[in-house]
C-alpha positions in Angstrom: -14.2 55.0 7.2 -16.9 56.4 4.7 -16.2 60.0 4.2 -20.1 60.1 2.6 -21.7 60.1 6.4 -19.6 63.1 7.8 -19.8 65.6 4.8 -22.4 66.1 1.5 -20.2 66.1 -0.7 -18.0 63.4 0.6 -13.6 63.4 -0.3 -14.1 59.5 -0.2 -17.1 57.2 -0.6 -17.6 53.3 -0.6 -20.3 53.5 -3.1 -18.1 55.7 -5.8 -15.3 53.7 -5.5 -16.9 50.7 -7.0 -16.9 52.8 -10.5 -12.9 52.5 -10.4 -12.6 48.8 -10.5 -12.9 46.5 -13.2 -14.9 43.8 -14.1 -14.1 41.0 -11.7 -12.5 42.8 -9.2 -13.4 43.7 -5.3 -12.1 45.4 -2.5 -12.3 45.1 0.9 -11.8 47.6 3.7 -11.3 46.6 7.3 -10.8 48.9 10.4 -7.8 49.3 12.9 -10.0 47.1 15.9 -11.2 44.8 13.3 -15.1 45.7 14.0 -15.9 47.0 10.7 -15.8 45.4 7.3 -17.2 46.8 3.4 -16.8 44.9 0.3 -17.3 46.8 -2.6 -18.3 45.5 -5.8 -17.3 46.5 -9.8 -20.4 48.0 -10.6 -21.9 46.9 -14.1 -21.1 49.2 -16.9 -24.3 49.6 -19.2 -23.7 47.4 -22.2 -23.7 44.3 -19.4 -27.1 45.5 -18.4 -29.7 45.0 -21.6 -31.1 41.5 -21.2 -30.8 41.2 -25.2 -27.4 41.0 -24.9 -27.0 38.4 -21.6 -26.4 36.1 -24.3 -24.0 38.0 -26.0 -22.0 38.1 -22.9 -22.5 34.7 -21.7 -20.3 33.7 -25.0 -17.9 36.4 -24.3 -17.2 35.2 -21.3 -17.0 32.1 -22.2 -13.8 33.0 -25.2 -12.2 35.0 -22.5 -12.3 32.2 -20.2 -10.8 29.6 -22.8 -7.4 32.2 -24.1 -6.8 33.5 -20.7 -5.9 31.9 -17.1 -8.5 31.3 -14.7 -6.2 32.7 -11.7 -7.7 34.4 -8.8 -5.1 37.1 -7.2 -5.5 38.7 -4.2 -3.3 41.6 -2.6 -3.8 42.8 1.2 -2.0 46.2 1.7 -1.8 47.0 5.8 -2.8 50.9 6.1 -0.6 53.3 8.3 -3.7 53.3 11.0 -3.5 49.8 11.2 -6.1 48.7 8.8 -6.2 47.0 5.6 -7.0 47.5 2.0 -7.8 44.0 0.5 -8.5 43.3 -3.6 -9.3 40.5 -5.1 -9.2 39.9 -8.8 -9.5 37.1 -11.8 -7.6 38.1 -14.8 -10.4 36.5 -17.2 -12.4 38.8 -15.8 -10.5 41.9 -15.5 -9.8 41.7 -18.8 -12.8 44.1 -20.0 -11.2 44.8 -23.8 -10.9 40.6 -24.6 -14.5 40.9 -23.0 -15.8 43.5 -25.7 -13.7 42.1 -28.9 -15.1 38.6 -27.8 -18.1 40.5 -27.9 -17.7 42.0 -31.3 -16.2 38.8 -32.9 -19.4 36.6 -31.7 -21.9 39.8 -33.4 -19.4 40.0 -36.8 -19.4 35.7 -36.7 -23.0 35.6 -36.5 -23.2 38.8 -39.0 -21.2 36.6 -41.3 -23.1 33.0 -40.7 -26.8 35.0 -41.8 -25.0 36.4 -44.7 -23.5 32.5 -45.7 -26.9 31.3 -45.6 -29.0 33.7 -48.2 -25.9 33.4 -50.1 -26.0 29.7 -50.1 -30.1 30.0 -50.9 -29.7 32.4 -53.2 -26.7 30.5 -55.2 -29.0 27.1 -54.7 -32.2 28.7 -56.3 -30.7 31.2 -58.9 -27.9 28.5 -60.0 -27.7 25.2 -58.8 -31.0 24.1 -59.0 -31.4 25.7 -62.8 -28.1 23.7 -63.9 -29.5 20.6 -61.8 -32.8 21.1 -64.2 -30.8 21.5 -67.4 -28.7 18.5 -66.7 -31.5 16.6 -66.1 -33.3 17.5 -69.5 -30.0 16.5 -71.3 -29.5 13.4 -69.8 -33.2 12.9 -71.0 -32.8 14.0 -74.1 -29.7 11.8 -74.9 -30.0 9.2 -77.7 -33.5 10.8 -78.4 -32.9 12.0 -82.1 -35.9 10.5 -84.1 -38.7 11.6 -81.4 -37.8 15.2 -81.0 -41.6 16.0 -81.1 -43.0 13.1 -78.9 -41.2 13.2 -75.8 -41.8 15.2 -72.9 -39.1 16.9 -70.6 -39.1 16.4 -67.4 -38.6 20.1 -65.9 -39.9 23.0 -68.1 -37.0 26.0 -68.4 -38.2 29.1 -69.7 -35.7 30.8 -72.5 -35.3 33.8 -70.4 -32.5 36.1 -71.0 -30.0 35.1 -68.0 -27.4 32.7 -68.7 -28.7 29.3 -67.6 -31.7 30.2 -69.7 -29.6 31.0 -73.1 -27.5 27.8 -72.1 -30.7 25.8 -72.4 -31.9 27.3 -75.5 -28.4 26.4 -77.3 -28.8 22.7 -75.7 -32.4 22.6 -77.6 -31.0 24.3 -80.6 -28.4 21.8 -80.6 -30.6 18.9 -80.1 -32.8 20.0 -83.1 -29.9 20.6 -85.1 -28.3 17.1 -84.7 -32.2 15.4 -84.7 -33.0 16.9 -88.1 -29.4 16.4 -90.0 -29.8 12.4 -88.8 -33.4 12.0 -89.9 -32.2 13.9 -93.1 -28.7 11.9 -93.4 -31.1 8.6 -92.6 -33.3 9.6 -95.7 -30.3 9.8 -98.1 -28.7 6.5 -97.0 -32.4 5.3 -97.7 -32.3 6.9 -101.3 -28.6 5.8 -101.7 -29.6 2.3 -101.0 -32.1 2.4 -103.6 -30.4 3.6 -106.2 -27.5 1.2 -105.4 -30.2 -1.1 -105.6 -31.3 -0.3 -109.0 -28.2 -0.2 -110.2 -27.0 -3.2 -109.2 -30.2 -4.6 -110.8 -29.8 -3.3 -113.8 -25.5 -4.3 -114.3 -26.7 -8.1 -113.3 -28.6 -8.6 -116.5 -26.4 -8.1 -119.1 -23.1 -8.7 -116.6 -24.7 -12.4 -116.9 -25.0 -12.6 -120.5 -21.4 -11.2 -121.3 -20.0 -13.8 -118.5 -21.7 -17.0 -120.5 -20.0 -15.6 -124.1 -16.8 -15.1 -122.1 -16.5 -18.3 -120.1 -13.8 -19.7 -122.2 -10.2 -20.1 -120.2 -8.1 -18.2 -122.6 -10.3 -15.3 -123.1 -8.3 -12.3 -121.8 -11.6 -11.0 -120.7 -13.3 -13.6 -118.8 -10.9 -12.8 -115.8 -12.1 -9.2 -115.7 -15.7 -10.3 -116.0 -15.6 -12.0 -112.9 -13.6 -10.1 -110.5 -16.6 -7.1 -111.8 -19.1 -10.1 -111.4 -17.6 -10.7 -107.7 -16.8 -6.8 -106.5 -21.0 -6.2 -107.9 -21.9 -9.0 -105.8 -19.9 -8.0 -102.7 -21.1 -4.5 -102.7 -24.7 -5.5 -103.4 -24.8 -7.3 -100.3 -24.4 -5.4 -98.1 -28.1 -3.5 -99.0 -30.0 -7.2 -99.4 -31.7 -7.6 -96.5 -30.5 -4.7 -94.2 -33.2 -2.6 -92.5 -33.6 0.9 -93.6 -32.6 2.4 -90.2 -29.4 0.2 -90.6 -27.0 1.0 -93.6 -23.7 0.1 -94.6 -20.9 1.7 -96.5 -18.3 0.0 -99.1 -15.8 -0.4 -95.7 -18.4 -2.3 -93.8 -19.6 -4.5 -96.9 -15.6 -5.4 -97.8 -15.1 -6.3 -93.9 -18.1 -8.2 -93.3 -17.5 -10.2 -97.0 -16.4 -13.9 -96.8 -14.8 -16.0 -99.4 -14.4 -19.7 -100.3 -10.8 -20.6 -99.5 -9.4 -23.2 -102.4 -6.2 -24.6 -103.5 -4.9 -21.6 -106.1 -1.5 -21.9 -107.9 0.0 -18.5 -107.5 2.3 -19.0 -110.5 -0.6 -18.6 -112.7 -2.2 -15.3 -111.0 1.5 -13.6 -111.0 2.3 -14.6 -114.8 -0.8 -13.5 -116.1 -0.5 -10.4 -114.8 3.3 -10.0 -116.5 1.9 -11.0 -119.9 -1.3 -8.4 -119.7 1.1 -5.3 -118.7 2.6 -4.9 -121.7 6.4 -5.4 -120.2 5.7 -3.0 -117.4 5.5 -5.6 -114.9 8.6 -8.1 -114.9 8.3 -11.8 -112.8 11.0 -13.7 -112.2 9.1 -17.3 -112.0 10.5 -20.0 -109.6 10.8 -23.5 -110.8 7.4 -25.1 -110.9 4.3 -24.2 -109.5 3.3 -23.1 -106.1 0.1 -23.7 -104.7 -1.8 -21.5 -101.1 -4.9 -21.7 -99.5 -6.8 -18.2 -101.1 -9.7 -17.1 -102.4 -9.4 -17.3 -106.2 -11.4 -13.6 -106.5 -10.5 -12.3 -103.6 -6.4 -13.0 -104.4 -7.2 -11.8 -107.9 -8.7 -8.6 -106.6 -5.9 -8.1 -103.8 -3.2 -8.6 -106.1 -4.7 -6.5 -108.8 -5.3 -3.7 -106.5 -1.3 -4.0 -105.7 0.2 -4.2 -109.0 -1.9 -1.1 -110.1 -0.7 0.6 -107.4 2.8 0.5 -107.9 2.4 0.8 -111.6 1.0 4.1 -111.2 3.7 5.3 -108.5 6.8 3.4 -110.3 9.3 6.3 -111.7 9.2 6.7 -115.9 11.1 3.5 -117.8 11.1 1.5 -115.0 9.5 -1.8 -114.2 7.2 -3.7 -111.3 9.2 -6.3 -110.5 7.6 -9.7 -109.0 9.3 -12.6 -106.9 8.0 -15.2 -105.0 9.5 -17.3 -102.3 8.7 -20.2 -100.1 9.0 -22.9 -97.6 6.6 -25.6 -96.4 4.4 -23.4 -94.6 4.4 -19.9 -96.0 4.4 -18.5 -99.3 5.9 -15.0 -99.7 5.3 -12.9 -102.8 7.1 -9.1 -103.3 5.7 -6.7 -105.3 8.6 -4.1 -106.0 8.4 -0.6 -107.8 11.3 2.3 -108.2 9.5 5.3 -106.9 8.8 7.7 -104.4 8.4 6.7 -101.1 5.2 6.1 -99.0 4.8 9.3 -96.9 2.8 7.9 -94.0 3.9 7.7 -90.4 3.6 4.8 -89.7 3.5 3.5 -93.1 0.8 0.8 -92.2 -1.8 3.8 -92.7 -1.7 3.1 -96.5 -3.8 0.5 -95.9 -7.0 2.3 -93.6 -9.8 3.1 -95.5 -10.1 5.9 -98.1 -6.4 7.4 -97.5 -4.4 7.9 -100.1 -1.3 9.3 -101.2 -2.2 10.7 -104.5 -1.9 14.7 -104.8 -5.0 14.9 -106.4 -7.6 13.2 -105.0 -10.1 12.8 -108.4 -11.6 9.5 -108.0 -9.8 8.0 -106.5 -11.2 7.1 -103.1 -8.5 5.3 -100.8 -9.8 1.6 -101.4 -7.6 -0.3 -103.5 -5.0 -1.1 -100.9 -7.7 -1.2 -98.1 -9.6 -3.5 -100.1 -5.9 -5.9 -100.6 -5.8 -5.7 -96.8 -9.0 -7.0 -95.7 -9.3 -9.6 -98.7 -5.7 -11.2 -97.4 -6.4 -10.7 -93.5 -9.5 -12.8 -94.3 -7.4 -15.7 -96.4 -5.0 -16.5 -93.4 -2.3 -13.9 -94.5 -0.5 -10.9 -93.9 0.8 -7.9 -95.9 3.0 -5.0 -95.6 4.8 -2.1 -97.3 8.7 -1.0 -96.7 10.3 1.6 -98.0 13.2 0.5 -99.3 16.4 2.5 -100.7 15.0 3.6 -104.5 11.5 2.3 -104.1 8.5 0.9 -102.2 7.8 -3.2 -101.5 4.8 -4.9 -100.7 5.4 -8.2 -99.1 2.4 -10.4 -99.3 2.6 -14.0 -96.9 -0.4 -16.7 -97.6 -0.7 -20.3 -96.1 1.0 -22.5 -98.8 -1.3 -25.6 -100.1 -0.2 -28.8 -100.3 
């Protein structure tokens, strides 16, 4: 049967013919009487061999095993002479290019997996753990703006060139920046308090003198001496007792201002007005007098700041005209000019502090109306503006008194 014992050079050979078959597979030769029996192996090819890579095939094998069939196959061919040719094979394992692509996958996955973790190491220490440092040194330095000198950071960043480093010399520039303009912002609020200060000082003295030789009820002049006497006092009072590091402006001191809410007849406050405008302003007065619950400065000064706006935005030869209505609760009062409309959207932004609708801003610096606002909010009323076809009207409601 084995053509290697009869010749040297043999035509057929048990051992050569193991090179034929592939991974997995065996034959098995038997003889016509039954009496003789060889089983020949694949032999190895010599990437299987290295014991570096007995691994490397393990997992192969393993991949091939899972996307193939484990099926055993065996075919038994009966030779003319009466014996047989048996061979035996598993597809899994016959399979030697799934084998060597498993092979090559397993070396490329692993190629990839190192390559993932210096890139993760390098992207953690060259950028996440810099940004992590930075945004730890902001948080820190949040809401510290006086002490720019005194504190200490808790990580120290150099200012190289690289981003993170010029990203973290802008956030320091910007701190410094913002620390320096609020110490020096704090400073002139400090000087601007003081010279309010003085000034206010200064206006009391003589302010008090003219108010004693004007305190007579028919002097024209005695109204305008108080409402000056009551806007100095409101404004100085919001620097009396304030710390320096706290300040407030002309909105804050008008908001936080309270007034002494009296019995006040309207009537009188509307009239007087009429007679000192020189026939600009016309009021058609209701039958009697009519009392509400107000302030008597802060009505004057709401009322005031009113009627001087819509004289000043009333068209040429016409008039302000001046009704007032009410019931046994409410006391309505409008305030009607012929003139341009109010351009806001919605119009209610007349009234927020320091806008105006003047071209030209000048001095004018967005109060009066605010000022009419917050004196009648605090009284127990309301106001608002409509535009109205030829002209604007302020509608002003206060509790009436009894």
């Amino acid at each position: 049967m084995d053509g290697g014992r009869l010749a040297q050079k043999p035509q057929f050979s048990f051992d050569s013919m193991s090179q034929y078959l592939a991974p997995g597979e065996s034959l098995k030769f038997t003889s016509q009487d039954r009496t003789q029996s060889v089983d020949v192996q694949a032999t190895d090819s010599p990437s299987m061999r290295g014991e570096g890579r007995s691994l490397l095939s393990s997992l192969a094998s393993v991949i091939v095993g899972v996307v193939t069939p484990s099926i055993t196959t065996k075919k038994t061919i009966q030779l003319l002479n009466g014996g047989e040719v048996e061979i035996n094979g598993n597809p899994a394992l016959v399979l030697g290019g799934w084998s060597a692509a498993a092979k090559a996958i397993i070396a490329f996955a692993l190629f990839l997996s190192f390559l993932l973790i210096v890139s993760g190491y390098a992207f953690y220490y060259f950028v996440v753990a810099p940004l992590s440092r930075v945004r730890r040194n902001t948080i820190y330095m949040r809401g510290r703006y006086s002490d720019a000198a005194g504190f200490r950071l808790p990580y120290s960043i150099p200012n190289r060139r690289d981003e993170i480093g010029v990203l973290w010399a802008s956030i320091e520039d910007l701190h410094k920046s913002i620390t320096t303009y609020g110490r020096e912002a704090l400073e002139r609020a400090r000087n601007e308090s003081e010279l309010l200060r003085a000034l206010g000082h200064e206006i009391k003295s003589p302010l008090q003198e003219l108010l004693l030789r004007h305190n007579q009820v028919g002097d024209p002049s005695a109204k305008s001496l108080q409402r000056i006497s009551y806007a100095l006092k409101t404004l100085s009072s919001t620097y009396s007792g304030q710390s320096s590091e706290k300040v407030l402006g002309p909105k804050e001191a008008i908001s936080a201002s309270s007034g002494n809410i009296t019995r006040e007849d309207i009537t009188e406050y509307l009239e007087n007005a009429a007679e000192s405008s020189e026939g600009i302003i016309v009021f058609n007065r209701p039958p009697g007098e009519v009392y509400v619950s107000a302030d008597g400065d802060m009505l004057e000064a709401s009322l005031m700041a009113i009627l001087n706006n819509a004289k000043e935005f009333r068209g040429d030869g016409t008039v302000v005209t001046l009704q007032v209505f009410s019931d046994l609760n409410w006391v309505l009062i409008h305030i009607y000019n012929c003139g341009p409309h109010i351009p806001f959207y919605p119009i209610d932004e007349v009234f927020e502090y320091g806008v105006s609708s003047r071209d030209v801003s000048g001095d004018h610096q967005g109060l009066g109306l605010f000022i009419a606002k917050q004196y009648i909010n605090k009284m127990g009323g309301s106001i608002a503006a409509k535009n109205i076809k030829g002209g604007v009207r302020f509608e002003i409601k206060l509790a009436r008194a009894h």
